[in-house]
C-alpha positions as CSV (number, residue, x, y, z in Angstrom):
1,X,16.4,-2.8,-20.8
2,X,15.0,-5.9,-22.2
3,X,17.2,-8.2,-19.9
4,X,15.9,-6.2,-17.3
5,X,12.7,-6.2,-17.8
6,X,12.9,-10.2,-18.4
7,X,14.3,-10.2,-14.5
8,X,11.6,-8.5,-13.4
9,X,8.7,-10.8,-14.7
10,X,10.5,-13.8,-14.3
11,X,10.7,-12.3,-10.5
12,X,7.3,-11.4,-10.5
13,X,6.1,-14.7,-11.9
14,X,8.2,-16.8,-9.4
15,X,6.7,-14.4,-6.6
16,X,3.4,-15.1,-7.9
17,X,4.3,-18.7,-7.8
18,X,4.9,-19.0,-4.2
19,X,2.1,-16.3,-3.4
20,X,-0.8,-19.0,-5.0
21,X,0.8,-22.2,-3.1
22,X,1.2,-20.1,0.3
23,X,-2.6,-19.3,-0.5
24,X,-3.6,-22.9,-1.3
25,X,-1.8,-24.3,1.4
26,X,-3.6,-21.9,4.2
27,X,-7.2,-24.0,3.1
28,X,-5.1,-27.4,4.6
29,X,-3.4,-25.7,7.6
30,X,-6.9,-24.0,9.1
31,X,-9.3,-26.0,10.5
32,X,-12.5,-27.8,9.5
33,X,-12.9,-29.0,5.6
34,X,-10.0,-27.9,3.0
35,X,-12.8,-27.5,0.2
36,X,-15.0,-25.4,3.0
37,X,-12.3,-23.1,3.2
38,X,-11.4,-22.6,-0.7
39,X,-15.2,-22.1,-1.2
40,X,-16.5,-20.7,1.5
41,X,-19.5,-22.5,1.3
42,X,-20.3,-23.7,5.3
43,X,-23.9,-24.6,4.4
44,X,-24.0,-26.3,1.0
45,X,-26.1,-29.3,0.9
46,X,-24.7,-32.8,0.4
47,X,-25.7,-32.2,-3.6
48,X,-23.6,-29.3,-3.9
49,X,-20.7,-30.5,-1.9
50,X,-20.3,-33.2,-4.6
51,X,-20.4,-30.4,-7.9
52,X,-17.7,-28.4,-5.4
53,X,-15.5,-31.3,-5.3
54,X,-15.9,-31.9,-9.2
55,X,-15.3,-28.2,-10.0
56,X,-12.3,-27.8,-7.2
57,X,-10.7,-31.1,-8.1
58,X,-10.4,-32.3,-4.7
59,X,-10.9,-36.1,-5.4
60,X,-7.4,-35.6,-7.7
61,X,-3.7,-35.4,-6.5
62,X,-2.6,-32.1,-4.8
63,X,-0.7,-30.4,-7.9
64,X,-3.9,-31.1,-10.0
65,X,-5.9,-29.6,-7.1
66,X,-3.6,-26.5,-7.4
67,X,-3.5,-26.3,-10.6
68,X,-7.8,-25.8,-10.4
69,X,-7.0,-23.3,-7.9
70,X,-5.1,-21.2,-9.8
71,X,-7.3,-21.2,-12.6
72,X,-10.0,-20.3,-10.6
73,X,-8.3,-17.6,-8.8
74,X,-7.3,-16.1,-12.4
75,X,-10.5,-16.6,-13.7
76,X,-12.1,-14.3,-10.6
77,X,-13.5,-16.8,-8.6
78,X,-12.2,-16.6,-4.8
79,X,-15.5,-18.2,-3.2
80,X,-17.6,-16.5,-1.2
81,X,-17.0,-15.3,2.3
82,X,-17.8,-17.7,5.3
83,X,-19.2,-14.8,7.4
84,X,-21.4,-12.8,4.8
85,X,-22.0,-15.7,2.1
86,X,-20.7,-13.0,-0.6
87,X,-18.7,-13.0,-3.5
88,X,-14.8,-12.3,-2.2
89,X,-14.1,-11.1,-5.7
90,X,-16.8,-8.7,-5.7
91,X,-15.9,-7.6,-2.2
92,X,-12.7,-7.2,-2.6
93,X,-13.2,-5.5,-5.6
94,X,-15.6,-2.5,-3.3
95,X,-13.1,-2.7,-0.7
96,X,-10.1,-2.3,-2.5
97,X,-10.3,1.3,-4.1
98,X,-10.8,3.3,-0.8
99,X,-7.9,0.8,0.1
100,X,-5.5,2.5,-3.0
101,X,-6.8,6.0,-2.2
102,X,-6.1,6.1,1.6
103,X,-2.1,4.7,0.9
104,X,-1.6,7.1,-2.0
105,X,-2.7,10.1,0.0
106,X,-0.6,8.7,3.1
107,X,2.3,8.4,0.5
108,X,2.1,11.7,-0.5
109,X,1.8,13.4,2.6
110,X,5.1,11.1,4.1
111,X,7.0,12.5,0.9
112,X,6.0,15.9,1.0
113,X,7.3,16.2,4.7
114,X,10.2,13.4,4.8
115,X,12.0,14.3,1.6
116,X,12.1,17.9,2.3
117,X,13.0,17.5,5.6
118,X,15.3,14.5,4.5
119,X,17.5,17.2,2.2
120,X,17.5,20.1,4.9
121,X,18.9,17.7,7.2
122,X,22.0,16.8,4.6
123,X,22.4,20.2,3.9
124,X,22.8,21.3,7.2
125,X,24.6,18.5,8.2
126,X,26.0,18.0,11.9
127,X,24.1,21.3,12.5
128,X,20.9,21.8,15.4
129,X,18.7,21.8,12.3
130,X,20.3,18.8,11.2
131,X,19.8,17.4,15.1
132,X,16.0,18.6,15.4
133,X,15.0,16.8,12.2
134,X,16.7,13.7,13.5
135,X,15.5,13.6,16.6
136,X,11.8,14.2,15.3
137,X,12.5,11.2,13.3
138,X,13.4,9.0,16.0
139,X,10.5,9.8,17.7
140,X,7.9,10.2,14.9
141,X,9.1,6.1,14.1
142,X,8.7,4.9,17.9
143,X,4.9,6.0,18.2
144,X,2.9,3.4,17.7
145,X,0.4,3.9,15.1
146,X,-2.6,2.3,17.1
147,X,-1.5,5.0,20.2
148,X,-1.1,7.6,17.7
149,X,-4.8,7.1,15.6
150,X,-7.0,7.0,18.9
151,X,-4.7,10.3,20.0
152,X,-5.4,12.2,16.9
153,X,-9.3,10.8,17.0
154,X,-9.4,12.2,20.8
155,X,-7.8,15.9,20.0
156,X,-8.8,16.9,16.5
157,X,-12.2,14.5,16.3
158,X,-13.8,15.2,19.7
159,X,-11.7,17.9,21.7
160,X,-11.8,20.0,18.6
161,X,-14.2,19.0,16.2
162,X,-11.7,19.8,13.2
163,X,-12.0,16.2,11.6
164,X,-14.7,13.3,11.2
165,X,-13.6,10.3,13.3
166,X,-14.6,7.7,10.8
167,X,-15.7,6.7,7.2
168,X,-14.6,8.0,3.9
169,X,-17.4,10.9,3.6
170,X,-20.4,11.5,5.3
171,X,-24.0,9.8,4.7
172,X,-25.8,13.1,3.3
173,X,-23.9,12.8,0.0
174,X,-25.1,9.9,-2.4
175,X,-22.2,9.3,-4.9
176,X,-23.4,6.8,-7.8
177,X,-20.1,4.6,-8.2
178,X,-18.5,4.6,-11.2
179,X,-15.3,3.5,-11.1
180,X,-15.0,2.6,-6.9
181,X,-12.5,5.4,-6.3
182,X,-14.8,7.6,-4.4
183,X,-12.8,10.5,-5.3
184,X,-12.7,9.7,-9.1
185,X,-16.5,9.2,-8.7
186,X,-17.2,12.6,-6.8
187,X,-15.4,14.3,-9.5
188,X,-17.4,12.1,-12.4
189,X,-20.8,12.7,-10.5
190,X,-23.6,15.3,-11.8
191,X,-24.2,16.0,-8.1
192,X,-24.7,19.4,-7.8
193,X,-23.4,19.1,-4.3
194,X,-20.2,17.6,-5.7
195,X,-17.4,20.3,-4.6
196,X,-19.2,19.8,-0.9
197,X,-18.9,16.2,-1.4
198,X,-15.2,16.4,-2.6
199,X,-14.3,18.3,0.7
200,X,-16.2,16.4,2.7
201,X,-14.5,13.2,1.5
202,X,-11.1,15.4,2.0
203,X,-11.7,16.3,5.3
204,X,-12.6,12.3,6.1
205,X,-9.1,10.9,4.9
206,X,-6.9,13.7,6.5
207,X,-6.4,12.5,9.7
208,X,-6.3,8.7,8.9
209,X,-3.5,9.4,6.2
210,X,-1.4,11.8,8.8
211,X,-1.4,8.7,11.2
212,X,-0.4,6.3,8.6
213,X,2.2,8.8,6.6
214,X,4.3,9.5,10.0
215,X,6.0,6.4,10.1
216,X,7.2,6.2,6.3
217,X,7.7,10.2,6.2
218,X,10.2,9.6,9.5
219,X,11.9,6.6,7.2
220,X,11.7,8.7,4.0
221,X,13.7,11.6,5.9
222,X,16.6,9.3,6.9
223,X,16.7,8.2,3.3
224,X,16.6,10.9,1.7
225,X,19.3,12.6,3.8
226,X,21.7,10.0,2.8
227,X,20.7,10.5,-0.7
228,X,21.2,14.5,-0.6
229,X,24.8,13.7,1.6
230,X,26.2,11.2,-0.8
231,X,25.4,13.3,-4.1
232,X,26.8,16.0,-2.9
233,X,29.6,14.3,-2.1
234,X,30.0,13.4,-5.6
235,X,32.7,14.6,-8.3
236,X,30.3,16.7,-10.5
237,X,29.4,18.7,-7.5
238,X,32.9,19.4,-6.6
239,X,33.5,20.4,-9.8
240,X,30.0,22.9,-9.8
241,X,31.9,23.9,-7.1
242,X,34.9,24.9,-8.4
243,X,33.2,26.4,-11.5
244,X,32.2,29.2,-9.4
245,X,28.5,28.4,-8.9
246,X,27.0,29.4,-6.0
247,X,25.6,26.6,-3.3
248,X,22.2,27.5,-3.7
249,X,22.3,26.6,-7.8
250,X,24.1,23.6,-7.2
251,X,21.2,22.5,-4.7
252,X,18.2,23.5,-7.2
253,X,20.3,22.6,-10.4
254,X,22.1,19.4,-9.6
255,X,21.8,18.1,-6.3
256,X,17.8,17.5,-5.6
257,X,17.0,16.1,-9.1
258,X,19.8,13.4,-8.5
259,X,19.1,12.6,-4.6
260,X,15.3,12.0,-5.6
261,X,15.9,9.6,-8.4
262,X,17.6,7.6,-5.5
263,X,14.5,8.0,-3.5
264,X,12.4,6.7,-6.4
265,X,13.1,2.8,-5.2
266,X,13.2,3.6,-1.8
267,X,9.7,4.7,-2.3
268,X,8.2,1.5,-3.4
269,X,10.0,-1.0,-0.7
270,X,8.5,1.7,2.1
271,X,5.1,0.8,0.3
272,X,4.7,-2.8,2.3
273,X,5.4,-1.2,5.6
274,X,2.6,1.6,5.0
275,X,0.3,-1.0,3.5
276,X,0.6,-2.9,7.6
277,X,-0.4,0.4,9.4
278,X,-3.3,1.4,7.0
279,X,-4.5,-2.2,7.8
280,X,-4.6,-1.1,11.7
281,X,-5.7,2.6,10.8
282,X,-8.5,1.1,8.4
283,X,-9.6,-0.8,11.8
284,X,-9.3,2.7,14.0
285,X,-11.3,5.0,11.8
286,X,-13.9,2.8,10.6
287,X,-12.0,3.1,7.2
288,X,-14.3,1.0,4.4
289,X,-11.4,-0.7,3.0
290,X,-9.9,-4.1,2.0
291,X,-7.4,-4.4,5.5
292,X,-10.2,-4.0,7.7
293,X,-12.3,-6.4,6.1
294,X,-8.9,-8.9,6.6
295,X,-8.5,-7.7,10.0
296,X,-12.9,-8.6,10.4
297,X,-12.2,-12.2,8.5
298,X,-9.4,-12.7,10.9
299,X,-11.7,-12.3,14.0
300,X,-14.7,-13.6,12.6
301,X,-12.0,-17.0,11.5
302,X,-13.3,-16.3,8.0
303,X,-10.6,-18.7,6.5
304,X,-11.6,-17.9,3.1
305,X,-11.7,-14.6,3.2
306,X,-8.3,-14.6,4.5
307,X,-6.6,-16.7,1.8
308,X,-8.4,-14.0,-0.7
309,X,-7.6,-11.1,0.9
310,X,-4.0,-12.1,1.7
311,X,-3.2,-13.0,-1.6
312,X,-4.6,-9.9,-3.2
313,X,-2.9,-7.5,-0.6
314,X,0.3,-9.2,-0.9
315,X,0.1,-9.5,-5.2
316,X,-0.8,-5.2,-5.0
317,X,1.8,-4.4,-3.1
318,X,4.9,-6.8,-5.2
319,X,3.1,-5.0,-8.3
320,X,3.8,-1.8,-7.2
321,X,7.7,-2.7,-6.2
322,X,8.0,-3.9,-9.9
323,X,6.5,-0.3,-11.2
324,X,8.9,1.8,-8.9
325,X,11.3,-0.6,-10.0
326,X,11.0,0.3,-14.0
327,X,10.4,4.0,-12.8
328,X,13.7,4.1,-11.7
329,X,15.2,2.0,-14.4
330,X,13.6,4.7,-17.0
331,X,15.2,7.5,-14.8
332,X,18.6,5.8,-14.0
333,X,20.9,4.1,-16.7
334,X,22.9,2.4,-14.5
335,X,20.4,0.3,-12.5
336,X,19.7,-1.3,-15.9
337,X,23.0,-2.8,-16.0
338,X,23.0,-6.2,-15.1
339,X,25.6,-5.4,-12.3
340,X,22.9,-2.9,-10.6
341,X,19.7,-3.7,-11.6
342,X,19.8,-7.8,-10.6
């Protein structure tokens, strides 16, 4: 375990690495003033601009320069944003929450559908259920999730009125933040309104995290019916078999508990693909998180902003691979053996 968890950080660390210079090098490849675009700071006076370029090092050679970058990115400071003349960090850190919330709901909901689904499928393999499930996965992963956001937005938003069309929970509630997960918050809060807040804010991510969970949940059900198919392919299940136990105890007993630690790593490489469409969704549904304030700084050619925001999205979603990673390490033995867990 310790030589694996050695590879890990010195993966993460080396990740890191080329994360900060990607991130440094974006302030020289956009346009206008490479200290403008670390900063953020388009209208500081002649006077300032000299106490920027003593703090950021500029008038030094580039690895010092870097160097002062990195230390400032670990010390908080990401500048402030070009469009709002805010503090990224403390943007970020408001934005990022509702972020976290809207992927782990649209997690949950594309494992409680495509694992299930994923395991019927192998056990009724080469069978119409076994056909139906595929063919809704072939589907379900060719509809755009732009298409598929304003459709849901048109039928269950305005056709029927089941679901708010945007925000996280409606402007009648006042929830004091505590910790930025509204959730978290609503549940914290002395409101006395609090259980109509926490359904409100329910019914407000529903629909955003359907769109966003078909996609993985489609992936998650090819996965996990070549998990279910290759352990019960296995010799232990033969023997089960042969021991006289019926199919349904070898599916319960054996059979699911060992196809879903094979799903546990699968789980955090779908996470980067889900993190792209909440980006889009985020933009759809007037979501108040950190990917449509990217997708805002990209329009709006908020340089700095983008370097941040990049960086932090990118750093959150190689932190949660190295997590799923040790999950399935503590789970599985054999993936910390240097042959399988490298």
């Amino acid at each position: 375990m310790l030589m694996f968890t050695l590879r890990r950080l010195s993966l993460f660390f080396f990740t890191m690495l080329m994360l900060t210079i990607l991130a440094f090098s974006l302030s020289f490849l956009f346009p206008g003033d490479p200290l403008i675009n670390l900063t953020g700071e388009v209208n500081a006076s002649p006077v300032r601009l000299q106490q920027l370029v003593e703090q950021y090092h500029t008038n030094h050679s580039i690895f010092n320069q870097y160097i002062n970058y990195v230390a400032n990115i670990f010390s908080g400071n990401f500048g402030i944003s070009m469009s709002s003349q805010l503090s990224i960090s403390n943007e970020i850190a408001s934005l990022l929450p509702a972020t976290i919330e809207l992927s782990l709901m649209a997690l949950v909901i594309a494992m409680l559908w495509g694992i299930p689904l994923g395991f019927i499928a192998a056990i009724f393999h080469r069978k119409k259920i076994d056909n139906a499930i595929l063919t809704f996965a072939i589907i379900g992963y060719s509809i755009p999730v732009f298409w598929l956001g304003l459709f849901v937005i048109l039928v269950f938003s305005i056709q029927l009125s089941w679901f708010p069309s945007a925000g996280n929970i409606s402007l009648l509630f006042e929830i004091e933040q505590t910790t930025g997960f509204l959730f978290v918050d609503i549940l914290l809060s002395e409101n006395p309104y609090k259980w109509q807040a926490l359904a409100n804010a329910l019914s407000h991510i529903i629909l955003p995290a359907s769109v966003i969970a078909l996609a993985p949940a489609t992936v998650f059900i090819r996965l996990a019916r070549t998990a279910m198919m290759e352990v019960l392919a296995t010799n232990y299940i033969q023997a089960a078999k042969t021991k006289g136990l019926t199919f349904i105890k070898i599916i319960y007993r054996h059979a699911i508990r060992n196809a879903l630690i094979k799903m546990i790593r699968h789980i955090g490489l779908q996470f980067a693909n889900l993190i792209t469409f909440v980006m889009i969704t985020e933009v759809i549904f007037s979501w108040p998180g950190i990917g449509r304030w990217l997708i805002l700084s990209i329009y709006q050619r908020d340089y700095t902003a983008i370097q941040s925001g990049l960086l932090v999205l990118s750093a959150f979603v190689f932190v949660v691979h190295i997590v799923t990673d040790f999950i399935y390490a503590a789970l599985n033995p054999l993936a910390r053996d240097h042959k399988h867990g490298s």
